[in-house]
Steps between C-alpha positions, in 0.01 A plus 500: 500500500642816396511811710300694263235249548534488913487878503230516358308243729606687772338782387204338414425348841642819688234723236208294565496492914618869467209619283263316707611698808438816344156420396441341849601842642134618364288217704706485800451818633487634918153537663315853439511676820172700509306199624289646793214488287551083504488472861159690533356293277400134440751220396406174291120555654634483811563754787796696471789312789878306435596253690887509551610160510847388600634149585780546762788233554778588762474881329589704818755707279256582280134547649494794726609712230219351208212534769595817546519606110188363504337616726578849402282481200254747486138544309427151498323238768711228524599188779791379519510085592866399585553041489732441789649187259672315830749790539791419766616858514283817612280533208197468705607676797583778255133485327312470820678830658389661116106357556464661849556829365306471202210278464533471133800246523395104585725239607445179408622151549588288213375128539716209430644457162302218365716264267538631126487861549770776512494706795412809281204401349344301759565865661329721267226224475438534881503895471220468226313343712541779794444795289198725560496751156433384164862633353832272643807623483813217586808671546811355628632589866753661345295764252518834671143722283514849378235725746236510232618105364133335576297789393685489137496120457117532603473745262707268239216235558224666445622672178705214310189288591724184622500256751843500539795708495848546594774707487879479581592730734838704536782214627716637716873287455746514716790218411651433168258189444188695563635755221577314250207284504206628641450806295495215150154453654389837300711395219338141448151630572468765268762361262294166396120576603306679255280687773278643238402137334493399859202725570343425232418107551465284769766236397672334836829536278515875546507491886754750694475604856715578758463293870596816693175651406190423412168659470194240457084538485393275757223362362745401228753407685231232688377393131821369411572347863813718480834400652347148583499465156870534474572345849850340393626762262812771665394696233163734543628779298449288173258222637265754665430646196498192298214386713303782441560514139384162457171577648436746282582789689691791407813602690754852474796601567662807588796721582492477888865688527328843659251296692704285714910385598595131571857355648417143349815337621795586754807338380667338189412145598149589575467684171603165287305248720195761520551553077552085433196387792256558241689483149360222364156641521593735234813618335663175603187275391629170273283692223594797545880543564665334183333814292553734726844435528544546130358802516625669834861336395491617102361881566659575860797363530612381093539846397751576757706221471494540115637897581744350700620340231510889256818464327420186343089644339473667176377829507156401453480199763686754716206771444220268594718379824464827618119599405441157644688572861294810476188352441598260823585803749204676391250355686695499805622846479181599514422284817747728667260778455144409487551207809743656669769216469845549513748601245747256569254217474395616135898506380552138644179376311668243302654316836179558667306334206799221480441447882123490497497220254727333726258513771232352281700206391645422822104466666473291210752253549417483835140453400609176297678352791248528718659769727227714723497894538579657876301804557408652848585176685283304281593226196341467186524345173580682224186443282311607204168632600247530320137634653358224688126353441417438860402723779493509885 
């Protein structure tokens, strides 16, 4: 294969995920904030109210400070209904000293994990259950909402006309891992989902989300039978989605950057076991990762080995290197602005491409042999999920 030839592969598959992100830069847009009107009003049929949902797991560091984001939101009625998950830390010394000052925060206690479930979803499936309002809102322990967050995601509801939506908020990164990785989130979302063909059908295919935080119609959310549906999966931020697709049900996204901040992980070895826990689920599925290898390999990472190697490309292969490593940084470069991601992370977006494919075939392998995923204290097996037929 001559280097004419690989050139100009490179720019093809660099051109393709690059235009795609432009165009998704039109559909995946930040919540309006003159919303006020939504929370006087009626949602789905149903009286205006959010129910604030959060599964908590040994989340001491994180949990005083998200009730507290929360809890400062402001023209909207809301509860907020906190899972004690078996915690052996203070998370619910920390959430009961919260609920005696303000009688909008409940503390729960999880039940025992019943065989087959991940601690997450049985969780959220619990919460469901407790909620009050007829809009639920999961969020992560560690998701820290914008003031006037619920109001604008109500808002969101009512006007897109979903039954679910998500957003990925601003990730603040702290160790090299966390920066080269995490922000490729943005980059693989918007560089391979055509939102607007997404919003225009119903087809299970087209399902994004992120697990952080979600935004569900109740009465929805108990059609499908919701995270019971997925009970096994590590993944909610695709199978959540998936679910509701496959009922027939139409489901958003959108840019959550202004409306809320989230620390995901802590160190580097948290980042890759938190990144590979769920790989196989999606990026790293058996169908999925051979293809998107090819591409992620031949348009991120093929052009800039190919300009490493300048002095040996004609002037034409050499021309199309270039537009082609342009067409690769593009996307990211724009991350740095519009998601506030770091500037560092963008320039190192070959590596961090080269090491989140490594991620996805490592969960893989260890999928084959059999080997289980630690998360929280808890073991799974690395599975494929797919929405289950059977309820609880």
């Amino acid at each position: 294969m001559t280097f004419d030839l690989l050139a100009f592969i490179a720019l093809t598959l660099a051109a393709i995920p690059c235009g795609l992100f432009l165009l998704n830069l039109y559909a995946y847009r930040p919540v309006r904030q003159n919303c006020k009107q939504a929370c006087n009003g009626r949602v789905h049929g149903g009286i205006t109210g959010i129910s604030v949902l959060i599964p908590a797991r040994n989340e001491e560091q994180n949990l005083r400070a998200s009730l507290t984001a929360v809890l400062a939101n402001r023209d909207c009625l809301f509860e907020v209904v906190v899972l004690d998950d078996h915690s052996t830390d203070r998370t619910a010394a920390i959430v009961d000293e919260l609920a005696r000052d303000d009688s909008r925060v409940r503390l729960e206690p999880a039940p025992v994990l019943p065989a087959g479930w991940c601690g997450k979803q049985h969780a959220c499936h619990e919460l469901a259950k407790l909620a009050t309002h007829p809009l639920l809102v999961f969020m992560d322990a560690d998701v820290r909402l914008a003031p006037d967050a619920l109001s604008r995601m109500m808002s969101f509801m009512r006007e897109s006309d979903a039954q679910l939506a998500s957003g990925v908020p601003c990730q603040e990164l702290g160790t090299f891992s966390e920066r080269l990785l995490i922000p490729q989130i943005h980059f693989i979302l918007l560089g391979f989902l055509p939102i607007h063909f997404m919003r225009r059908t119903r087809m299970p295919a087209l399902s994004a989300g992120c697990g952080q935080l979600f935004v569900a119609d109740r009465d929805a959310y108990m059609q499908t039978g919701g995270h019971a549906m997925i009970r096994a999966s590590l993944h909610d931020g695709l199978q959540l989605p998936r679910l509701f697709r496959t009922h027939g049900f139409k489901t958003e996204l959108f840019d959550a950057t202004d409306l809320a901040t989230c620390r995901m992980y802590r160190t580097n070895g948290e980042t890759w076991r938190g990144l590979g826990k769920n790989a196989t689920e999606g990026l790293g599925a058996p169908a999925t990762i051979i293809p998107m290898t090819a591409l992620l390999l031949g348009g991120q990472v093929l052009p800039f080995a190919l300009l490493a190697c300048g002095a040996r490309l004609s002037s034409g292969a050499l021309v199309t290197t270039v537009i082609a490593c342009g067409f690769a940084y593009l996307p990211r470069l724009l991350a740095v602005k519009l998601f506030r991601q770091p500037f560092g992370s963008a320039l190192l977006h070959p590596l961090g491409i080269i090491a989140l494919l490594g991620i996805q075939w490592y969960a893989l392998i260890c999928r084959i042999a059999g080997k289980s995923s630690e998360w929280k204290g808890r073991s799974y097996a690395r599975v494929v999920q797919t929405p289950s037929t059977k309820s609880t």
